[in-house]
C-alpha positions, -999 to 999 in steps of 0.1 A, spaced: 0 0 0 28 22 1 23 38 -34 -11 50 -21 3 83 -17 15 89 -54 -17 86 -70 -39 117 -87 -67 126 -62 -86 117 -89 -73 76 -95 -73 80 -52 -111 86 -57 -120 63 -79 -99 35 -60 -121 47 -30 -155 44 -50 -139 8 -66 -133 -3 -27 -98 -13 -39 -85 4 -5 -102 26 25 -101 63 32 -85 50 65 -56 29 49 -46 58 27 -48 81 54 -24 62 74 -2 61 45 -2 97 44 2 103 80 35 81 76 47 104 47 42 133 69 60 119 95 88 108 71 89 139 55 84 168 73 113 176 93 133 183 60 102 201 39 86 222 68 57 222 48 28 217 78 31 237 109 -3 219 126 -5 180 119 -39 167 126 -34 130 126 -62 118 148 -88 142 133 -78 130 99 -83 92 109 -117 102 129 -130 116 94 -112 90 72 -132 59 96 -163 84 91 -158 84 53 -160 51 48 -190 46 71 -205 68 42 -193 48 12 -206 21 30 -237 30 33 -240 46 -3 -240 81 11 -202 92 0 -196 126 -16 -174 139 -43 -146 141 -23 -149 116 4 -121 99 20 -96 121 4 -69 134 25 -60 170 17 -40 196 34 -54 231 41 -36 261 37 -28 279 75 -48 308 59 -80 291 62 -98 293 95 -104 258 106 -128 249 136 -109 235 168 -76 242 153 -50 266 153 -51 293 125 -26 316 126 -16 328 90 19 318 102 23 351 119 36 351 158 9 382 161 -21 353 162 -5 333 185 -21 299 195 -53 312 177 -78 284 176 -112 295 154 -150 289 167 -160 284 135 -147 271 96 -139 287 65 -166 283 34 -138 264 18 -133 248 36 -164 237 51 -172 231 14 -148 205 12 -155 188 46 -192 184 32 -182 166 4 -163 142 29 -129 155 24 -102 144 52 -82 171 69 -41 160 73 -31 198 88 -26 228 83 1 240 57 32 266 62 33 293 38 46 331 40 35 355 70 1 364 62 3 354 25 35 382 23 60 367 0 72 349 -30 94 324 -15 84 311 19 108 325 38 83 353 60 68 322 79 73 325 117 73 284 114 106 285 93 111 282 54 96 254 37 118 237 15 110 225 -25 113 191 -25 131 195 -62 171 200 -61 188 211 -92 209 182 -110 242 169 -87 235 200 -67 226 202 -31 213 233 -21 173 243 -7 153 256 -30 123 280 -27 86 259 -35 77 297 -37 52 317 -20 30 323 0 15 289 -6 49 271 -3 37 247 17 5 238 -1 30 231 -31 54 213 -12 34 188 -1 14 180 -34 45 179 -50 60 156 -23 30 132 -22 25 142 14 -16 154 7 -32 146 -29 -47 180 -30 -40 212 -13 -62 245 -8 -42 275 -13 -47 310 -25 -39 340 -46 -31 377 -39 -8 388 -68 6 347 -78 6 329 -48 -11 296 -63 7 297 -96 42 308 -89 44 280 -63 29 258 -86 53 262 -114 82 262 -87 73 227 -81 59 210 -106 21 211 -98 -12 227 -112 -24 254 -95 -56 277 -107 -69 310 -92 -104 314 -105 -124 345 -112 -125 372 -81 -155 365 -63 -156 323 -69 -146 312 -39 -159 324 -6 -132 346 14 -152 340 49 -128 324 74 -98 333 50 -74 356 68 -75 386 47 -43 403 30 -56 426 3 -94 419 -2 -103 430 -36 -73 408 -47 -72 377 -20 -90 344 -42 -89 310 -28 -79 282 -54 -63 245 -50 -25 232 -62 -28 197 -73 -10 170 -91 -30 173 -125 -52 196 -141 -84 171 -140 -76 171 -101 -74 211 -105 -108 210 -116 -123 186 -91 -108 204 -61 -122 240 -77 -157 228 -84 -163 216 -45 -142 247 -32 -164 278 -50 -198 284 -42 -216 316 -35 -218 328 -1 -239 356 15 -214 357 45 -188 372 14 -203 401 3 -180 402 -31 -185 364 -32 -204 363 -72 -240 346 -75 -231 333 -106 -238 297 -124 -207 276 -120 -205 245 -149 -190 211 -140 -153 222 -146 -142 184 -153 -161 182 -185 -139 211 -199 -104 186 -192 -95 170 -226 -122 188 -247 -104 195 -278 -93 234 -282 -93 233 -320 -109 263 -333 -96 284 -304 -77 320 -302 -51 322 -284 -34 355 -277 7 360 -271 8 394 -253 39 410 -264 46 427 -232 53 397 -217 87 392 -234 107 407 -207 146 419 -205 169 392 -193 143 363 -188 162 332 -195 165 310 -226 147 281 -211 113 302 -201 119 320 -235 121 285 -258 92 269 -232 70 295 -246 72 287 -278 71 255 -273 34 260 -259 27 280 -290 37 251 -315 19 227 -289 -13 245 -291 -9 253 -329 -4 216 -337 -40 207 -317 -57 238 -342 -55 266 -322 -54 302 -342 -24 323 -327 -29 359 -324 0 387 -313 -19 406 -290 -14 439 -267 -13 447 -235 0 481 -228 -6 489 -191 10 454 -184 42 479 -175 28 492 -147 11 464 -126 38 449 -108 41 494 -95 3 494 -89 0 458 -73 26 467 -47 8 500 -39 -29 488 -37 -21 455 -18 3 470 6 -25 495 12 -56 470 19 -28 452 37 -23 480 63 -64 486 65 -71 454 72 -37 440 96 -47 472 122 -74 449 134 -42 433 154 -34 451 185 -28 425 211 -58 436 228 -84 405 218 -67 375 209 -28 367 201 5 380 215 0 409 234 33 431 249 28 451 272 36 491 275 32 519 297 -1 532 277 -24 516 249 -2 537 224 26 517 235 9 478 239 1 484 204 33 496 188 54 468 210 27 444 199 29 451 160 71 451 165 74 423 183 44 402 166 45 412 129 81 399 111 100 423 86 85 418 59 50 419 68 63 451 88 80 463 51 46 467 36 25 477 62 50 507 64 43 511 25 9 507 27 1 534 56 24 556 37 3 554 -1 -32 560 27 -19 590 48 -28 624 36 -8 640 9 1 609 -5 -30 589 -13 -38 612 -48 -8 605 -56 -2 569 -50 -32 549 -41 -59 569 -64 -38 567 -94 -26 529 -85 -67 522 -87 -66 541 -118 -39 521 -139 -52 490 -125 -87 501 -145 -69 506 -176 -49 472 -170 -88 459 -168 -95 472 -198 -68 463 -218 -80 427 -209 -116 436 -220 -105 448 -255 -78 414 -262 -109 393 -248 -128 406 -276 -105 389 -298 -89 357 -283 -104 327 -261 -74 330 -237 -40 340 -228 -7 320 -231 25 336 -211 51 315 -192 42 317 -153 73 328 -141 103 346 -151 127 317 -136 127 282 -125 131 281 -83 153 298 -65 173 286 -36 165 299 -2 182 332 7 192 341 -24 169 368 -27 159 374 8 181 409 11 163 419 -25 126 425 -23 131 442 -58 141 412 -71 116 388 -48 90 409 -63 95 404 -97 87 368 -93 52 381 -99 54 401 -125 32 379 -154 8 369 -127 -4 400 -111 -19 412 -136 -44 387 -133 -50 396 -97 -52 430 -103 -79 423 -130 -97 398 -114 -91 369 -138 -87 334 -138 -54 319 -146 -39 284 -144 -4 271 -143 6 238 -157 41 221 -157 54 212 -188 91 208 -191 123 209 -171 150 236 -171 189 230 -177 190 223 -142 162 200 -139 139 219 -122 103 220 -131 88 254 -160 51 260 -159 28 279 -186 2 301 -174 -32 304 -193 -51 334 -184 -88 335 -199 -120 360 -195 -135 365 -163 -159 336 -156 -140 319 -184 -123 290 -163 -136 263 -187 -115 280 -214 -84 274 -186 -90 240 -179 -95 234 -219 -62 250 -229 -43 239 -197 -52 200 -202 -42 199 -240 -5 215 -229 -5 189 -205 -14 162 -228 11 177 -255 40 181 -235 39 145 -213 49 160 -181 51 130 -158 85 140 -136 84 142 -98 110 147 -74 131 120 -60 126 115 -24 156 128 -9 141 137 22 131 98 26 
């Protein structure tokens, strides 16, 4: 039973509807991988081993009685961003604490319904701050790829580091995560995973610890882009407790996985060819091109002339939700709490000594943009770019079914190679915050291997509501280019 923990979630479900094994045999077999694993990865902060076998013998009660749901028996891990009932939330900030939520997520409370098993809670950066995993008050989590005859820890990206640790480590078959400005797809293509951020408005953001609202979307990382779908179908739903959560009619996502994309527009923004980005991401684009030409797709050149200033107007707007919304942590409710001889000082020794420096870095930026004299001339005109950024997706949409672009400009990083730039750590998002910043969906799918042997995703962006159109492109790149590698278990 010990290769229970390689399969797709999807083969693990259909093993669990075929009887061929019980939620509570693979279950244990991923509690063992965890256990095995996870004092070299770092990628869960809360293990939840008893829970997970409580709901795994509960599962198969369920099944047993002809009552299972889509998802039952299948062990997942939850992103430390989701609020989880009974335990410990704490965005993997020191601020929160031993934190420990009354109540659960919509996600995840979506997923529990459809008798989903909860392994833990994943690491990932302080308060969804980062690009590499390295803000965490749990420690980095470590990629579970090395580069060829080279030993060195790598980045699985950020913030959802550990979401794409573990899927790509076999230590969960599906992970929630989610997506501020590339925080599902930058991890994803770090480690060889799918990851999709759907539309703004999807997926519920009750019980998510906010970062930057009109931004923050919950999505999944999973092994395969059918697994992708099945994960994003139980996770989105609309909820009344979101008040930008969309009421809007959401299709069976599955059906749109191997659905031939002949007949379809794909658009190559120009913009997108930056200075410097390597060879390898340079000839993995094209080979995406030729990939999606061969199965009769129409490539068009396309535009997008504000894409210049979104990474500029990202790191004003979210820095500046970021600062509105982290001032609801003063050490005065819940958390870590210093104390100080007057509530001007508990607050300010609170903040220093709970926040880390990055988190710190932007709320600084943020409160800056907000304070007066400054916001007309940072925040306003930030909102105003990202409108024309909007737009410049409205008029390409009028011509193209979706968006091709590589996901990121580099293959992973090791740790603390870029910790002292946040110039350079920033940049990692620079052809997936757009996305945010329009409210788009976009997916990442692995389809080759750099020079060094480290995993390159693409990223397909389509129209708003448009996931079908990601799915469709996304599974025919991963049926053209035969990406099958994983990492070898060093850590074993």
């Amino acid at each position: 039973m010990t290769d229970l923990t390689k399969m797709t979630l999807s083969d693990a479900l259909d093993g669990l509807e075929a009887k061929t094994f019980s939620s509570v045999e693979i279950t244990e077999a991923f509690i063992s991988a965890i256990e095995g694993a996870n004092s070299s990865l770092n990628a869960y902060v809360v293990q939840t081993p008893e829970k997970a076998l409580e709901m795994a013998k509960a599962s198969d009660e369920r099944r047993a009685r002809g009552e299972a749901g889509i998802l039952d028996g299948a062990p997942l891990g939850i992103k430390d961003l989701f609020c989880t009932e009974g335990v410990r939330t704490t965005a993997c900030s020191h601020i929160l604490g031993e934190f420990t939520p009354t109540y659960e997520s919509t996600v995840t409370a979506n997923l529990w319904r459809e008798g989903a098993v909860m392994l833990g809670k994943l690491n990932m950066d302080e308060f969804a701050m980062g690009s590499s995993n390295e803000t965490s008050y749990y420690g980095n989590v470590v990629n579970p790829w090395r580069r060829n005859g080279g030993n060195a820890e790598l980045t699985p990206g950020g913030s959802s580091g550990g979401s794409a640790s573990a899927v790509a480590a076999d230590l969960c078959l599906a992970a929630t995560a989610s997506d501020t400005g590339g925080s599902i797809r930058q991890p994803a293509a770090f480690t060889g995973t799918v990851g999709i951020k759907p539309t703004y408005g999807r997926a519920s953001r009750y019980g998510m610890v906010a970062f930057a609202s009109s931004l923050d979307q919950a999505g999944p990382i999973a092994k395969s882009v059918k697994d992708a779908a099945i994960m994003l179908n139980v996770m989105c739903s609309h909820d009344n407790k979101d008040s930008t959560s969309l009421n809007a009619e959401q299709p069976d996502w599955t059906k749109s996985v191997g659905k031939p994309v002949k007949g379809m527009k794909i658009g190559i923004p120009k913009e997108y060819r930056v200075d410097g980005m390597p060879e390898d991401i340079e000839k993995l684009w094209q080979q995406g091109i030729d990939w999606l030409k061969a199965a009769g797709c129409e490539i068009v050149d396309v535009s997008l002339p504000h894409t210049k200033y979104a990474l500029p107007a990202y790191y004003i707007v979210a820095p500046a939700e970021a600062s509105s919304n982290l001032a609801r942590y003063d050490g005065m409710r819940y958390g870590v709490r210093q104390d100080g001889q007057d509530l001007n000082d508990v607050y300010s020794n609170t903040r220093a000594q709970g926040f880390g420096a990055e988190v710190r870095r932007r709320l600084m930026i943020g409160t800056y943009v907000l304070s007066a004299g400054y916001y007309d001339a940072y925040y306003l005109k930030a909102q105003k770019v990202r409108t024309k950024i909007l737009q410049d997706f409205q008029t390409v949409f009028e011509e193209v079914d979706a968006l091709l672009t590589p996901t990121c400009p580099s293959a992973a990083f090791a740790l603390g190679e870029r910790h002292d730039d946040p110039i350079a750590m920033y940049l990692n998002d620079v052809f997936t915050v757009t996305a945010n910043l329009a409210g788009l969906p976009g997916i990442s799918v692995p389809v080759s291997l750099d020079n060094n042997g480290l995993p390159l995703g693409l990223q397909v962006i389509g129209k708003a509501l448009d996931e079908a159109s990601c799915f469709q492109v996304a599974a025919e790149l991963e049926t053209a280019s035969g990406f099958s590698s994983k990492p070898s278990a060093w850590w074993g």
